[in-house]
C-alpha positions in Angstrom: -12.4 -12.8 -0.8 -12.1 -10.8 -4.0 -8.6 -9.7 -4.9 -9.0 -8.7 -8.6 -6.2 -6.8 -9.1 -3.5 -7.1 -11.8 -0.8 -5.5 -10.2 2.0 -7.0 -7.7 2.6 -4.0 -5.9 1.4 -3.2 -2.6 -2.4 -3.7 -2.5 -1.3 -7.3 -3.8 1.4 -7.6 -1.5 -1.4 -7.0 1.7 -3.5 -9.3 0.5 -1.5 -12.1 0.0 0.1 -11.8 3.3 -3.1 -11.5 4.9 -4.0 -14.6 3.3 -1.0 -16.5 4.4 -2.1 -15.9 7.5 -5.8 -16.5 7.1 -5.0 -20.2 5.8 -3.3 -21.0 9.4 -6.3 -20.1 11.3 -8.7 -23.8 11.8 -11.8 -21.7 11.5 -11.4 -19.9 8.6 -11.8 -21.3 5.1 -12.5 -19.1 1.9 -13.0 -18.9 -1.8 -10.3 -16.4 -3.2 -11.0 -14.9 -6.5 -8.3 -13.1 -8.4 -7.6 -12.0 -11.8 -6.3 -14.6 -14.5 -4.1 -11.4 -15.6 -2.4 -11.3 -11.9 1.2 -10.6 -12.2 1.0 -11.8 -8.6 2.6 -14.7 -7.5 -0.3 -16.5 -5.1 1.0 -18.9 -3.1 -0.9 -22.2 -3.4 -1.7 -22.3 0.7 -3.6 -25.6 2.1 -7.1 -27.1 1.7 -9.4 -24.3 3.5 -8.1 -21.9 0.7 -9.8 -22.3 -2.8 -8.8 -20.0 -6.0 -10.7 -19.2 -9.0 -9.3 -17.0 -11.9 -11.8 -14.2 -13.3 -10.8 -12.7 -16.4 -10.9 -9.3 -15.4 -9.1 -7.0 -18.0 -6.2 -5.2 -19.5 -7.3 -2.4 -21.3 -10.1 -0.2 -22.1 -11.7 -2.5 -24.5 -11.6 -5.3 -22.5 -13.1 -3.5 -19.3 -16.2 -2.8 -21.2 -16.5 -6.7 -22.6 -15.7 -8.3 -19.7 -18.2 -6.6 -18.4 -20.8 -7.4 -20.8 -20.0 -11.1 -21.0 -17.6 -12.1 -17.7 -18.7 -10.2 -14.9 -22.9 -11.3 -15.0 -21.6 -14.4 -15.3 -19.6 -14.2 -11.9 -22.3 -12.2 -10.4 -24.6 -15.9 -11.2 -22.2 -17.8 -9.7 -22.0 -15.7 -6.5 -25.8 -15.3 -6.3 -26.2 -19.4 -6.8 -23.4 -19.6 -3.6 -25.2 -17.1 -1.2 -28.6 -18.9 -2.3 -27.1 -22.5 -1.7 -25.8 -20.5 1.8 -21.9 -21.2 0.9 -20.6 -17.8 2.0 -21.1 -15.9 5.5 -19.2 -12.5 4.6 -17.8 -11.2 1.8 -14.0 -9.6 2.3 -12.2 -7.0 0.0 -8.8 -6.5 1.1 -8.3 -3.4 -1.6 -10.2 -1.6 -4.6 -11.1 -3.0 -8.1 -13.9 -1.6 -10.0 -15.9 -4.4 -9.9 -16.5 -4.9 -6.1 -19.7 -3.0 -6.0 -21.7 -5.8 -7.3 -20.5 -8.1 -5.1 -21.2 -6.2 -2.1 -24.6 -5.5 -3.2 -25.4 -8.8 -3.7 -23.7 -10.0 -0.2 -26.3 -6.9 1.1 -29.0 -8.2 -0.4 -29.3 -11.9 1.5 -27.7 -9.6 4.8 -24.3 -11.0 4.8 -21.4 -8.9 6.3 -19.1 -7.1 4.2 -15.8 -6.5 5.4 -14.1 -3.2 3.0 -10.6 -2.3 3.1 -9.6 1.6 2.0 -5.9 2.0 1.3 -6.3 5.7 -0.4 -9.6 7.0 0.2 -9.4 9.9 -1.9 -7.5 10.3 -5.1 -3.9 11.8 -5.1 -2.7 14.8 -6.9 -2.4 14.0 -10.3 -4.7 10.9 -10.6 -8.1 11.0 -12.3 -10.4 8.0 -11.9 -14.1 9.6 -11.0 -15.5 6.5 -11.9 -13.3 4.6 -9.6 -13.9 7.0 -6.8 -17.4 7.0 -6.9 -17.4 3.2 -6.9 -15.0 3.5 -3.7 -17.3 6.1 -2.4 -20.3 4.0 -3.0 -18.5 0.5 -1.8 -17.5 1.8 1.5 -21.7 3.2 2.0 -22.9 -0.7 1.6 -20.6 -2.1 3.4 -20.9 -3.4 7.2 -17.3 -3.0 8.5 -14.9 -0.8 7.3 -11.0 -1.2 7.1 -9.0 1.9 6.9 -5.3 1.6 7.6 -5.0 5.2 9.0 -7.2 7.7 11.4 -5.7 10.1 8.5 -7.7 8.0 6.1 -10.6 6.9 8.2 -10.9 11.1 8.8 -10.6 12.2 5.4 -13.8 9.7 4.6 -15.8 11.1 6.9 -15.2 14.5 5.5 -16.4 13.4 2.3 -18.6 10.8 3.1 -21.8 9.0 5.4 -22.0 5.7 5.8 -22.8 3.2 8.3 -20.4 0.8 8.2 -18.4 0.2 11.7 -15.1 1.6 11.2 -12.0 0.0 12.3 -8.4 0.9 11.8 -6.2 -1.2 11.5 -2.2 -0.3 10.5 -0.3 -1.6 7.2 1.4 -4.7 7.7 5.3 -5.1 7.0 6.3 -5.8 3.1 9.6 -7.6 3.3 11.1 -9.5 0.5 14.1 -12.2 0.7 17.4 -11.3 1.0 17.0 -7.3 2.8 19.9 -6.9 4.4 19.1 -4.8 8.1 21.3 -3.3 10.6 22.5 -0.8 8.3 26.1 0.8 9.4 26.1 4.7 9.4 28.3 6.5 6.5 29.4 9.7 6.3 28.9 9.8 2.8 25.6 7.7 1.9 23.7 6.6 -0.4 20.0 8.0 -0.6 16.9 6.3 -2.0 13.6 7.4 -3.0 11.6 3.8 -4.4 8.7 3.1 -5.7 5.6 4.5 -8.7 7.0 7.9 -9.9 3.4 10.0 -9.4 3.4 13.9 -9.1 2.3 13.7 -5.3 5.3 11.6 -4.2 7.3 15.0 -4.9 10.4 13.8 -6.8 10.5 17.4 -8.2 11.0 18.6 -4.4 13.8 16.1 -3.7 15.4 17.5 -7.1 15.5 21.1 -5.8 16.3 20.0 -2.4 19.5 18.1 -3.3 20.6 20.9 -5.2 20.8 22.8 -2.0 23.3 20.5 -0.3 27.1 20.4 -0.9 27.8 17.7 -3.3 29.8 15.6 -0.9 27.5 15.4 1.8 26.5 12.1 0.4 27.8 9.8 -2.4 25.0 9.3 -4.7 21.1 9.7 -5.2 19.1 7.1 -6.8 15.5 7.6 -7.8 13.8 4.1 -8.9 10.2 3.6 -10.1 8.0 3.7 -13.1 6.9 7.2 -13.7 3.0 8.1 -14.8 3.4 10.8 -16.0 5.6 12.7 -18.0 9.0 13.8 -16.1 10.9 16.8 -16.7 14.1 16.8 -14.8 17.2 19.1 -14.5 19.0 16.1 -12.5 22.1 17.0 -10.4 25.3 14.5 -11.8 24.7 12.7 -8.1 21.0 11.3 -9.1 20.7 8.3 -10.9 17.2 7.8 -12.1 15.6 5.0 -13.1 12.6 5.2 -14.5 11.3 1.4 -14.8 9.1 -1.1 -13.2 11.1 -2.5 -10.5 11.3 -6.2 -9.8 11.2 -8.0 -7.2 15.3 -8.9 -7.4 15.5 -4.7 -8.1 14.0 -3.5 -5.2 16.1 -5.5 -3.0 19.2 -4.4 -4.6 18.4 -1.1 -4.3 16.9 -1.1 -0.7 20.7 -2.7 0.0 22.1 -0.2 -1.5 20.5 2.5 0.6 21.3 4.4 3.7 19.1 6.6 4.3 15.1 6.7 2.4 13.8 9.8 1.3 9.9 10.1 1.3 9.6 13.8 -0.6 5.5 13.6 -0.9 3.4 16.4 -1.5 0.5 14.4 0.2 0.0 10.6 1.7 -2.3 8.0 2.9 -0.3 5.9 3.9 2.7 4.2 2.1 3.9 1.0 1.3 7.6 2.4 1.5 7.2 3.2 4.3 6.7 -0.6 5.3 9.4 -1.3 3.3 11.6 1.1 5.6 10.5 -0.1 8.5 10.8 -3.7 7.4 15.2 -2.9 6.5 15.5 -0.6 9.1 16.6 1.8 7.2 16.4 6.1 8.5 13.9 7.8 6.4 13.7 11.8 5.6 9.8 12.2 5.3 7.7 15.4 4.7 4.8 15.5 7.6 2.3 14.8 5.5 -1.3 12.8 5.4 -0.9 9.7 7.2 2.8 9.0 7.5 3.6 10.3 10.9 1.2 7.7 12.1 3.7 4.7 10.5 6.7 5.7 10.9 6.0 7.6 14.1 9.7 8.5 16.0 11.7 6.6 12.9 11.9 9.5 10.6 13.5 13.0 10.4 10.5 15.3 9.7 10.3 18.0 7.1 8.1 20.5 5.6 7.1 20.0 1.5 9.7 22.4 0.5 13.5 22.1 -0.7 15.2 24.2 2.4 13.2 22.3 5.1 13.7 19.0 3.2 17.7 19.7 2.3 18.2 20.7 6.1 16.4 17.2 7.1 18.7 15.3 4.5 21.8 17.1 6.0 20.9 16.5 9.4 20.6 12.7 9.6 23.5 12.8 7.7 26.1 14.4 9.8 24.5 12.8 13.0 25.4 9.2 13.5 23.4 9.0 17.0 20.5 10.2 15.2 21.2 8.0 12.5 21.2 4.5 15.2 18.2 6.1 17.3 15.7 6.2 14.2 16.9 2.7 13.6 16.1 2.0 17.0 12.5 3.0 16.5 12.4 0.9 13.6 12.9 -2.6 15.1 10.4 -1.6 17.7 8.2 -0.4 14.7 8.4 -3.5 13.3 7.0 -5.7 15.9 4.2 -3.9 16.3 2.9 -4.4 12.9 3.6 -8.2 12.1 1.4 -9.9 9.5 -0.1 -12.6 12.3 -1.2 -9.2 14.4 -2.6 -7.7 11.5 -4.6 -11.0 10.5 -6.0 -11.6 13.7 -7.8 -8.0 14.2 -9.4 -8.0 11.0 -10.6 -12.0 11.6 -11.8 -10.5 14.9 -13.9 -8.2 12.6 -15.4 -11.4 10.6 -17.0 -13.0 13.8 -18.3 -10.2 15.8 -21.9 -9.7 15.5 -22.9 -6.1 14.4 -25.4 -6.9 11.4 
């Protein structure tokens, strides 16, 4: 399993629940490599898991040392494994630039190669062609192919042959300690949009959009993320922004907070807010965008991209408390559906069937 990632957000977040789930099932045992530079927290699981630390990078320098000097060396030891017939598949539970090798190498002594695509093609506002021609290139070598949306798994094949076997399978639920669920409908609440500030995610819509509602419809607005990019904001006095890398201690403090989540994108994959939502039970206002309907399905109010439509959805869940406990309704039944033991055991499914 490669998961050589830096970040503790989402991608991170799948992975390691996966793998919690991996280390209970008798059959399974793997090697797990991750970044030394992994803000992560990996839990150290039982026997049939194994970690190695790769020094993977930080910054542009060390991208192109590392991979003068670290990454042949990792592609030896991986080529002296297959050869000594250590590994039967090779698993990549999200993106990093360095995966093509790897699969390449798992191709070449005709091992399966199990590739998961979170966002298959860039959002609005991000520019990696390297990356996406890596991503394009990963998904055309490997066997099986993870996408966690038909939004997704379409989008791909619009852009893209390969000859993988597809499979979609769904997001699992990111829940961290000490949510509080079964939120209580106000009359006045408290709104939330969470998570990376990027120009898809539509944070400038939500800004025109609350300007369009009366100013005691609801008590405050808090916006809570780490921008990339530069913002420009006229902010109403009922937004607080908070333009930082969250913790974990400061997402659940503001997910507590919260009555109702606003989801203002432009376009969407699929989102790990959203699993976050589901996970608290908390309403969400969404626009009807890329691959959200398909997780949230009947547990938002859904809007068009623009400030009327959105204001109008705000307002709505708002003054309608039955609306309000039916959405959380749909939630809890959300919820079971996409468990990290369900997840687990489809894409395991995936590592034993014969397709090669």
């Amino acid at each position: 399993m490669l998961a050589l990632g830096r970040s503790d957000a989402g991608v991170a977040q799948y992975a390691g629940n996966i793998l919690k789930e991996f280390a209970t099932q008798e059959n399974l045992s793997f090697d797990v490599y991750i970044s030394s530079f992994s803000q992560y927290k990996w839990q150290q699981l039982d026997g049939s898991i194994a970690y190695f630390c790769v020094s993977t990078y930080r910054n542009k320098f060390e991208f192109i040392w590392r991979l003068l000097f670290t990454y042949p060396f990792l592609c030896l030891k991986i080529l002296f494994n297959l050869a000594w017939q250590k590994y039967d598949l090779l698993y990549i539970p999200y993106f990093h630039h360095w995966d093509l090798g790897f699969i390449l190498l798992f191709r070449l002594f005709g091992k399966k190669v199990v590739y998961t695509v979170h966002d298959g093609i860039q959002h609005y506002g991000e520019e990696d062609r390297l990356g996406q021609w890596l991503m394009f290139r990963s998904i055309a070598y490997a066997t099986d192919v993870i996408f966690l949306s038909n939004f997704v798994r379409a989008e791909i094949n619009n852009h893209l042959k390969y000859h993988g076997v597809p499979h979609v399978i769904p997001h699992g639920l990111i829940r961290f300690n000490g949510i509080r669920t079964a939120k209580q409908y106000s009359k006045q609440p408290v709104l939330l949009f969470i998570g990376r500030i990027s120009k898809y995610k539509g944070v400038e819509l939500l800004v025109d959009s609350l300007r369009l509602l009366d100013g005691d419809v609801y008590s405050k607005c808090i916006i809570a993320g780490q921008s990339n990019y530069s913002l420009s904001l006229d902010l109403p006095a009922s937004v607080e922004l908070i333009d930082k890398y969250l913790t974990e201690v400061e997402i659940v403090n503001y997910l507590n907070q919260a009555d109702i989540i606003i989801m203002p994108y432009l376009e969407a994959s699929q989102s790990g807010v959203a699993t976050l939502a589901i996970a608290a039970g908390i309403p969400v206002v969404a626009t009807e965008v890329g691959g959200l309907p398909e997780q949230l399905q009947n547990g938002a109010v859904w809007v068009k991209p623009d400030p009327e439509s959105l204001a109008q959805g705000i307002k709505s869940l708002i003054t309608d408390e039955m609306l309000f406990y039916r959405l959380q309704a749909n939630l809890v039944y959300i919820h079971e559906t996409l468990r990290w033991d369900r997840i687990a055991s489809q894409i395991s499914t995936i590592f034993i069937s014969n397709n090669l």
